[in-house]
PQR file with spaces between the fields and no chain letter, atoms N, CA, C, O and H, PARSE charges and radii, in Angstrom:
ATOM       1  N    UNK     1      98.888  101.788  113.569 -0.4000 1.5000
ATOM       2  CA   UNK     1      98.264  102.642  114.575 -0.0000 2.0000
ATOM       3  C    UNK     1      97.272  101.828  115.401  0.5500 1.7000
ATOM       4  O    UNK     1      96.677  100.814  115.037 -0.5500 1.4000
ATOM       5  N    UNK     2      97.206  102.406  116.494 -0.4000 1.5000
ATOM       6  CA   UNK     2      96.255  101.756  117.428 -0.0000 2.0000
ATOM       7  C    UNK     2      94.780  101.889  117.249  0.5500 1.7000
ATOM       8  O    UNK     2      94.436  102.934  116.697 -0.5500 1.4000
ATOM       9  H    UNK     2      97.690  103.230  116.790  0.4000 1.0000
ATOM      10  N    UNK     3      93.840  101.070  117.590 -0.4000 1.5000
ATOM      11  CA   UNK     3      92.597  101.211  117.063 -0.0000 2.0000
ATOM      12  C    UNK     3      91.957  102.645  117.771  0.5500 1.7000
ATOM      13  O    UNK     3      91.053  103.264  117.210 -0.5500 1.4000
ATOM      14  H    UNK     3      94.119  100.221  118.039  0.4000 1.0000
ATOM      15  N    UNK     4      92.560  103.091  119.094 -0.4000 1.5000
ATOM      16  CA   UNK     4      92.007  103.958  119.790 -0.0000 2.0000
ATOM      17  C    UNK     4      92.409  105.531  118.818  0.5500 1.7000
ATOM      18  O    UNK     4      91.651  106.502  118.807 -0.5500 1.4000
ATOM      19  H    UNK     4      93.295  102.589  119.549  0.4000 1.0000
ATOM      20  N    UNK     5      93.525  105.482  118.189 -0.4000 1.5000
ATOM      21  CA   UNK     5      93.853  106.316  117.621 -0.0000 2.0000
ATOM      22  C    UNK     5      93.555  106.607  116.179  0.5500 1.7000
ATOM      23  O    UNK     5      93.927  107.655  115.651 -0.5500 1.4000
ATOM      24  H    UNK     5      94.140  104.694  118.198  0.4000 1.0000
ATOM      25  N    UNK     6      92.906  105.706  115.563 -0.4000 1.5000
ATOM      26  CA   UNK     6      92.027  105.683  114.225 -0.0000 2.0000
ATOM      27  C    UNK     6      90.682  105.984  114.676  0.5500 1.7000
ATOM      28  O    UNK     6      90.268  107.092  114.334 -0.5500 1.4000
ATOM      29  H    UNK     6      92.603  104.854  115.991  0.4000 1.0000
ATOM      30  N    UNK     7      90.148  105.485  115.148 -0.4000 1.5000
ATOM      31  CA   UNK     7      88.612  106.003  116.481 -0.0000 2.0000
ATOM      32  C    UNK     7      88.904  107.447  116.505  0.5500 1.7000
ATOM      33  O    UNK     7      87.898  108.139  116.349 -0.5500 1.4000
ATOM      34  H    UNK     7      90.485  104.586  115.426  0.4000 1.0000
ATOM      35  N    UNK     8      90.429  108.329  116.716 -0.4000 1.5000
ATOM      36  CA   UNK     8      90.227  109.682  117.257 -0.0000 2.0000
ATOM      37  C    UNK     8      90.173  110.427  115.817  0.5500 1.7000
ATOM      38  O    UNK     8      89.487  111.383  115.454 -0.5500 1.4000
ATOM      39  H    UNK     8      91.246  107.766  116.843  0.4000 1.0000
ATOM      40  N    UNK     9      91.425  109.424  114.921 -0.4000 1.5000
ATOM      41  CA   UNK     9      91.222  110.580  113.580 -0.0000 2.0000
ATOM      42  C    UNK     9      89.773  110.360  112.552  0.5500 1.7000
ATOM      43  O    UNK     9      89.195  111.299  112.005 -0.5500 1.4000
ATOM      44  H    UNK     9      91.982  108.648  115.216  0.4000 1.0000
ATOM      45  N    UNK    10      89.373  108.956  112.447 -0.4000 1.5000
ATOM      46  CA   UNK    10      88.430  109.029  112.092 -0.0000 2.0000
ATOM      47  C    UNK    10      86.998  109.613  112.077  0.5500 1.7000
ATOM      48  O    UNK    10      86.167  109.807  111.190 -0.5500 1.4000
ATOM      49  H    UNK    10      89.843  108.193  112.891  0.4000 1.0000
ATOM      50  N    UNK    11      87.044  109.841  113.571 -0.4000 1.5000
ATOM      51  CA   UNK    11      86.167  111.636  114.490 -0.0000 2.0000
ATOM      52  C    UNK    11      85.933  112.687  113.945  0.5500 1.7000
ATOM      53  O    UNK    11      85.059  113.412  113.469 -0.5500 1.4000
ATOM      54  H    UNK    11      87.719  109.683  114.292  0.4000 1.0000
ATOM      55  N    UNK    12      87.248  112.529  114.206 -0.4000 1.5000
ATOM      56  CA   UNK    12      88.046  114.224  113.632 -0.0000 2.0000
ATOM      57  C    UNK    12      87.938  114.744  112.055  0.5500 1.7000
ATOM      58  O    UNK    12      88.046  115.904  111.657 -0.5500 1.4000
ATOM      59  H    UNK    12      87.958  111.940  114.593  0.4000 1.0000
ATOM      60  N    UNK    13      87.702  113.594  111.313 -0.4000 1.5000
ATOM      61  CA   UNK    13      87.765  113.889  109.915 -0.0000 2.0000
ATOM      62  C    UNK    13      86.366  114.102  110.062  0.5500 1.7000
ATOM      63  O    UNK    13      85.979  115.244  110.310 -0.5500 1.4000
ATOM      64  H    UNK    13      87.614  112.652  111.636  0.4000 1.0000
ATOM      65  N    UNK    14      85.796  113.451  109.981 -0.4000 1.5000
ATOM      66  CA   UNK    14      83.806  113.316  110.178 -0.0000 2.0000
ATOM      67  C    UNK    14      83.411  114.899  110.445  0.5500 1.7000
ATOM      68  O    UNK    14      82.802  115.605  109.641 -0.5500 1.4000
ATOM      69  H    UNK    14      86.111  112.523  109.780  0.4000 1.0000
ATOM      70  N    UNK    15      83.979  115.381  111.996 -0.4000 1.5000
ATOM      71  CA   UNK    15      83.551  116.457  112.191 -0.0000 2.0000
ATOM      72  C    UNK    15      83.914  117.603  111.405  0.5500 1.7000
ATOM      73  O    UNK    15      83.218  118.612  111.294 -0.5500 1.4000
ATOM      74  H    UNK    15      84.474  114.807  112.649  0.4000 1.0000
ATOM      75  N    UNK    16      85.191  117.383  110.784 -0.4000 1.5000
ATOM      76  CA   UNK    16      85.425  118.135  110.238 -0.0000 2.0000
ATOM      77  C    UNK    16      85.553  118.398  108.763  0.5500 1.7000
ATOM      78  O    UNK    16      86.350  119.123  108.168 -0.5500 1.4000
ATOM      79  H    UNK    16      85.757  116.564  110.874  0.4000 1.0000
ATOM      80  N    UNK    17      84.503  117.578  108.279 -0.4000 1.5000
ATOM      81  CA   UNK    17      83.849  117.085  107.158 -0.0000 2.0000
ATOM      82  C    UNK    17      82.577  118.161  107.011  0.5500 1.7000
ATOM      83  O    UNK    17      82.302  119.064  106.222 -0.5500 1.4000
ATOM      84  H    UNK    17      83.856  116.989  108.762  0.4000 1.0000
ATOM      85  N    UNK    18      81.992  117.615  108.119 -0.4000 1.5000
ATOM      86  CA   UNK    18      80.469  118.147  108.589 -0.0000 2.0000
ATOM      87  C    UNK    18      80.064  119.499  108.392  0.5500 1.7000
ATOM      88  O    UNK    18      79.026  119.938  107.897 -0.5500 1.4000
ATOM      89  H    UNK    18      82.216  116.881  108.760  0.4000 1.0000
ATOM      90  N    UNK    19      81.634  120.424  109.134 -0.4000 1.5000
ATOM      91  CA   UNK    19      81.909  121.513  109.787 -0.0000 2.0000
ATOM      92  C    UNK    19      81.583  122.447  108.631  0.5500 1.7000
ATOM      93  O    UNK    19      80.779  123.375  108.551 -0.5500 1.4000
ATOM      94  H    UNK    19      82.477  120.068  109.536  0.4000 1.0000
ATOM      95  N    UNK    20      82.861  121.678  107.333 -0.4000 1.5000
ATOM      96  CA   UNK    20      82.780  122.419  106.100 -0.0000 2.0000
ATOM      97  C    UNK    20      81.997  122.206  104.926  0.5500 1.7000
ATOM      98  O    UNK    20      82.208  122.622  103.787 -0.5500 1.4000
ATOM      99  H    UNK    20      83.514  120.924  107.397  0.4000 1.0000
ATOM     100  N    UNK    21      80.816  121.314  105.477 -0.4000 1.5000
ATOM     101  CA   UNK    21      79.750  121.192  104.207 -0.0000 2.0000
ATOM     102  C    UNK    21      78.610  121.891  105.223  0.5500 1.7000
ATOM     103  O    UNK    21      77.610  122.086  104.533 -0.5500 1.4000
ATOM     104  H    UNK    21      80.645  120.976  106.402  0.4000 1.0000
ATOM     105  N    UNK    22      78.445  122.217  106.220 -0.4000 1.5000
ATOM     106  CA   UNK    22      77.936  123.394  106.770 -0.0000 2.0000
ATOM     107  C    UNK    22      78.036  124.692  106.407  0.5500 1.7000
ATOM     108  O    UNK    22      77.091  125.481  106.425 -0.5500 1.4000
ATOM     109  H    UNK    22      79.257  122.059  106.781  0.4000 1.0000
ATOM     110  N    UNK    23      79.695  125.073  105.916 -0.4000 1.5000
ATOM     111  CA   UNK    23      79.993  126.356  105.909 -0.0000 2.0000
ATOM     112  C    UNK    23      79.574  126.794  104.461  0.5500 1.7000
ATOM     113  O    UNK    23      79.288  127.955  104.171 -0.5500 1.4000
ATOM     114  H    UNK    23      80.463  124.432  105.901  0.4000 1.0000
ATOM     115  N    UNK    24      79.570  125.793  103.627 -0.4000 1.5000
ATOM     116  CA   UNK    24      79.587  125.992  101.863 -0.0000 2.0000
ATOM     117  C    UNK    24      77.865  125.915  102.086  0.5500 1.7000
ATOM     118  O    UNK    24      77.393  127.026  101.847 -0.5500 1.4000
ATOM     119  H    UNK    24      79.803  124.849  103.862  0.4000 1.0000
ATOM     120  N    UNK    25      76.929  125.031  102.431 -0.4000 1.5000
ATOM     121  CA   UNK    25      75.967  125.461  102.458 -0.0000 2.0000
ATOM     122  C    UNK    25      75.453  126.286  103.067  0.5500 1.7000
ATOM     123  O    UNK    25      74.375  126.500  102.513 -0.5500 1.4000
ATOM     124  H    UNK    25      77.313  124.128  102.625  0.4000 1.0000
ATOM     125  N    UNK    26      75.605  127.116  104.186 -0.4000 1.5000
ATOM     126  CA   UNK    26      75.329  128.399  104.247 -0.0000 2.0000
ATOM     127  C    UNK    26      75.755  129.598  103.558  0.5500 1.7000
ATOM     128  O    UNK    26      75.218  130.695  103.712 -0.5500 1.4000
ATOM     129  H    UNK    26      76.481  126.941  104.636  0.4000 1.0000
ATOM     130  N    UNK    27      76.838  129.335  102.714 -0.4000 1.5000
ATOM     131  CA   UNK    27      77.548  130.211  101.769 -0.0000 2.0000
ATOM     132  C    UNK    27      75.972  130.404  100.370  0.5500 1.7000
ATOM     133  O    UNK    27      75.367  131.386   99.940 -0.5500 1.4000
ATOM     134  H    UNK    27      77.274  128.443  102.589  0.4000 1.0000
ATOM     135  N    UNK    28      75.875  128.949  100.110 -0.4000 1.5000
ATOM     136  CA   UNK    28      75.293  129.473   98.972 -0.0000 2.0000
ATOM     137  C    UNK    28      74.005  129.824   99.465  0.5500 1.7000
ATOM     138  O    UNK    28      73.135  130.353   98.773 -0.5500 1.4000
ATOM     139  H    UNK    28      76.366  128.152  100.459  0.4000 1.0000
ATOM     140  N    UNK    29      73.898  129.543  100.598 -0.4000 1.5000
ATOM     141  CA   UNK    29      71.950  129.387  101.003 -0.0000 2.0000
ATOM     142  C    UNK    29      71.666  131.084  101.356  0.5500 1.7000
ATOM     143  O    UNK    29      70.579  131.651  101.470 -0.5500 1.4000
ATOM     144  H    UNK    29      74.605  129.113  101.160  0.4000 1.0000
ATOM     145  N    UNK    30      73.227  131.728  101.496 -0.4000 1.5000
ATOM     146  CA   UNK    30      73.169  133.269  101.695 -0.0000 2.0000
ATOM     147  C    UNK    30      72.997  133.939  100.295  0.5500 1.7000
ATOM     148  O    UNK    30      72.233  134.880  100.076 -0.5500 1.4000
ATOM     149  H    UNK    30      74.110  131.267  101.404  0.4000 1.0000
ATOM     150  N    UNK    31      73.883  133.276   99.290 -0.4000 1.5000
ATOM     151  CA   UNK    31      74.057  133.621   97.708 -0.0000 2.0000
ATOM     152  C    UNK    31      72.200  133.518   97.204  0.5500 1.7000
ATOM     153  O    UNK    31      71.591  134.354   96.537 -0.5500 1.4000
ATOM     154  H    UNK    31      74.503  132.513   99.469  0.4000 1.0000
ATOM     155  N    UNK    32      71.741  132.427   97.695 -0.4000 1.5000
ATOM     156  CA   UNK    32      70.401  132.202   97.014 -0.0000 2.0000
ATOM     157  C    UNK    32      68.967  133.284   97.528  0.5500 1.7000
ATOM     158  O    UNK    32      67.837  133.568   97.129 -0.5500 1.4000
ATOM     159  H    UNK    32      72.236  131.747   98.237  0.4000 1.0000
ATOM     160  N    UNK    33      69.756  133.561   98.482 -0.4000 1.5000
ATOM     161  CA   UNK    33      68.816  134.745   99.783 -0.0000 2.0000
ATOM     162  C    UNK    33      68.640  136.054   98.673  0.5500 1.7000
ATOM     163  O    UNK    33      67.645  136.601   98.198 -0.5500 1.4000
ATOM     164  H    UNK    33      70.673  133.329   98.806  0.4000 1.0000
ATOM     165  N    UNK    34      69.757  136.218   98.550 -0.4000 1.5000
ATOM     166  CA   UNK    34      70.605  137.879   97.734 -0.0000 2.0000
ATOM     167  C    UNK    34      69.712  137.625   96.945  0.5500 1.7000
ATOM     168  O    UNK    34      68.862  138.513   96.997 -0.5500 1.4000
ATOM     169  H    UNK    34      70.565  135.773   98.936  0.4000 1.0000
ATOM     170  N    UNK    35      69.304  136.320   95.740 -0.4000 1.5000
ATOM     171  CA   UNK    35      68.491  136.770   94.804 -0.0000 2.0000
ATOM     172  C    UNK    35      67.556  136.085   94.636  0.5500 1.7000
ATOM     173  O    UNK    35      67.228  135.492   93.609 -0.5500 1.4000
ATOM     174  H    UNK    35      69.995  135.598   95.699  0.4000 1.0000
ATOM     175  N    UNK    36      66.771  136.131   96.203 -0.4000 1.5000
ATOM     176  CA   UNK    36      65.122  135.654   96.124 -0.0000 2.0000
ATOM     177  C    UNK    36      64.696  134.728   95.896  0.5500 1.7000
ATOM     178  O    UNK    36      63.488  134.602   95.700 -0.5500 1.4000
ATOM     179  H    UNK    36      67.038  136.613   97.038  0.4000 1.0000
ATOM     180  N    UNK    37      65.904  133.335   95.819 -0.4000 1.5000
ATOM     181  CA   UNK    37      65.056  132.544   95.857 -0.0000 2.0000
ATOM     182  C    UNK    37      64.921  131.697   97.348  0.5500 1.7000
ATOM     183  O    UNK    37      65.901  131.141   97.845 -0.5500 1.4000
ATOM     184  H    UNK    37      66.886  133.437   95.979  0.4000 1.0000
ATOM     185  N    UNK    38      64.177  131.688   97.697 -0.4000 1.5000
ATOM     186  CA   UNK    38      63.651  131.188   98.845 -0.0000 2.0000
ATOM     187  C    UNK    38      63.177  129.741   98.865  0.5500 1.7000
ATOM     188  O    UNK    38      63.449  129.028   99.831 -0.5500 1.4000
ATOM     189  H    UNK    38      63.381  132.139   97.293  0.4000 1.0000
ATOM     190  N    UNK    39      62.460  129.273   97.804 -0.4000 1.5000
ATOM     191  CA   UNK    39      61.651  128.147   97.604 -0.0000 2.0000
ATOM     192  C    UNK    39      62.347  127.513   96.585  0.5500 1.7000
ATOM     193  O    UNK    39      63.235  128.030   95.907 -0.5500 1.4000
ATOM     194  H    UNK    39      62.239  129.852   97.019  0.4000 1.0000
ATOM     195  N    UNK    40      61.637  125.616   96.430 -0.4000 1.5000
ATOM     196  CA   UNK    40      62.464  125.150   95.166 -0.0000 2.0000
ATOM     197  C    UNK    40      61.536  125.689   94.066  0.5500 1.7000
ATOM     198  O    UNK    40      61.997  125.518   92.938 -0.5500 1.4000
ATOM     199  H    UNK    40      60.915  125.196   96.980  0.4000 1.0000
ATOM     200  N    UNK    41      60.086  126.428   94.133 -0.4000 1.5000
ATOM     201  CA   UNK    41      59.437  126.871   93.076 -0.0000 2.0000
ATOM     202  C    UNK    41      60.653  127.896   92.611  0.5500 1.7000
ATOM     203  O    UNK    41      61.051  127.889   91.446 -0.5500 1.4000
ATOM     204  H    UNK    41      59.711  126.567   95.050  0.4000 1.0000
ATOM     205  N    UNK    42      61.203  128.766   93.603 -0.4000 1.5000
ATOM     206  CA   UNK    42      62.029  129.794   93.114 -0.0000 2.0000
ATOM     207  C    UNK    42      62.784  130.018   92.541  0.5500 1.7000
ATOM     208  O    UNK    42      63.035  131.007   91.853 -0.5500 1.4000
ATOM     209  H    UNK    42      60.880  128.772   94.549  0.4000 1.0000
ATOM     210  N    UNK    43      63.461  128.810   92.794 -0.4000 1.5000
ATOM     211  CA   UNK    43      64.610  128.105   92.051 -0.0000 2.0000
ATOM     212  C    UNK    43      64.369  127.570   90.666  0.5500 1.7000
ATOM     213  O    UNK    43      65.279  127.725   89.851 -0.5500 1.4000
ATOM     214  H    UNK    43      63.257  128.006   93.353  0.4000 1.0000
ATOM     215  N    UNK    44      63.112  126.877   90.238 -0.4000 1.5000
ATOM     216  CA   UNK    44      63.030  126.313   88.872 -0.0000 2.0000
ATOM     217  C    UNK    44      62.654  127.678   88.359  0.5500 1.7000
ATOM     218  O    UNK    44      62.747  127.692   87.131 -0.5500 1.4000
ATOM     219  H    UNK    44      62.373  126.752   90.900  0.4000 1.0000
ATOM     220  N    UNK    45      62.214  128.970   88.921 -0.4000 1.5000
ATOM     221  CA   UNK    45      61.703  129.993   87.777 -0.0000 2.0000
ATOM     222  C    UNK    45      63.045  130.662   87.418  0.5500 1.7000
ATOM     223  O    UNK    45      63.285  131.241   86.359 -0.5500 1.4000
ATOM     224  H    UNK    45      62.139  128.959   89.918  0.4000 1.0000
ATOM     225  N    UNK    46      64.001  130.471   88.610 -0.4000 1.5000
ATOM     226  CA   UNK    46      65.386  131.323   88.445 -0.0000 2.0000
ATOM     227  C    UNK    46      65.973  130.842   87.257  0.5500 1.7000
ATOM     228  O    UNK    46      66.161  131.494   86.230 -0.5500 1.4000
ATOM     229  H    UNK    46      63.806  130.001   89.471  0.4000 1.0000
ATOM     230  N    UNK    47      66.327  129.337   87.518 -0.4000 1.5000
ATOM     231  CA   UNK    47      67.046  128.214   86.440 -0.0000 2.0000
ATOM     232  C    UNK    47      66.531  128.654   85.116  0.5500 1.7000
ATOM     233  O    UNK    47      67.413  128.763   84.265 -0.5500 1.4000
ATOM     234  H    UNK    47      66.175  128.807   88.353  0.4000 1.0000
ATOM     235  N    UNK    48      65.187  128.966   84.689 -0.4000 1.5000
ATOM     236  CA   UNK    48      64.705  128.704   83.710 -0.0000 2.0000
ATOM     237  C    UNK    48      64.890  129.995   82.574  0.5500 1.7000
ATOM     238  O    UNK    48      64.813  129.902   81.349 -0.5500 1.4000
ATOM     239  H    UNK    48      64.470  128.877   85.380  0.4000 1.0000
ATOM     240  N    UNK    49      65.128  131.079   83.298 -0.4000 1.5000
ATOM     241  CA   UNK    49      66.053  132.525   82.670 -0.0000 2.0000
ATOM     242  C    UNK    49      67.276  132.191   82.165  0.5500 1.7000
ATOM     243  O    UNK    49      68.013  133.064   81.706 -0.5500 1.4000
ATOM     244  H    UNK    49      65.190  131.154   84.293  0.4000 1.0000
């Protein structure tokens, strides 16, 4: 393959790398909302139940 065309998929993977470690962290950052924890204090009192 041509270098111009590894340049386009190599892009393309990146962004769309990005896209879906965006989507999973807003997934859980909604999951962590639902049960209050807000902070990393919130989080070590959650963990610790």
């Amino acid at each position: 393959m041509s270098a111009v065309v590894q340049d386009a998929l190599r892009i393309a993977r990146i962004e769309r790398l990005k896209n879906e470690f965006n989507q999973i962290q807003d997934y859980w950052s909604k999951k962590a909302k639902e049960k209050g924890i807000l902070t990393e204090k919130d989080l070590a009192h959650y963990l610790k139940k």
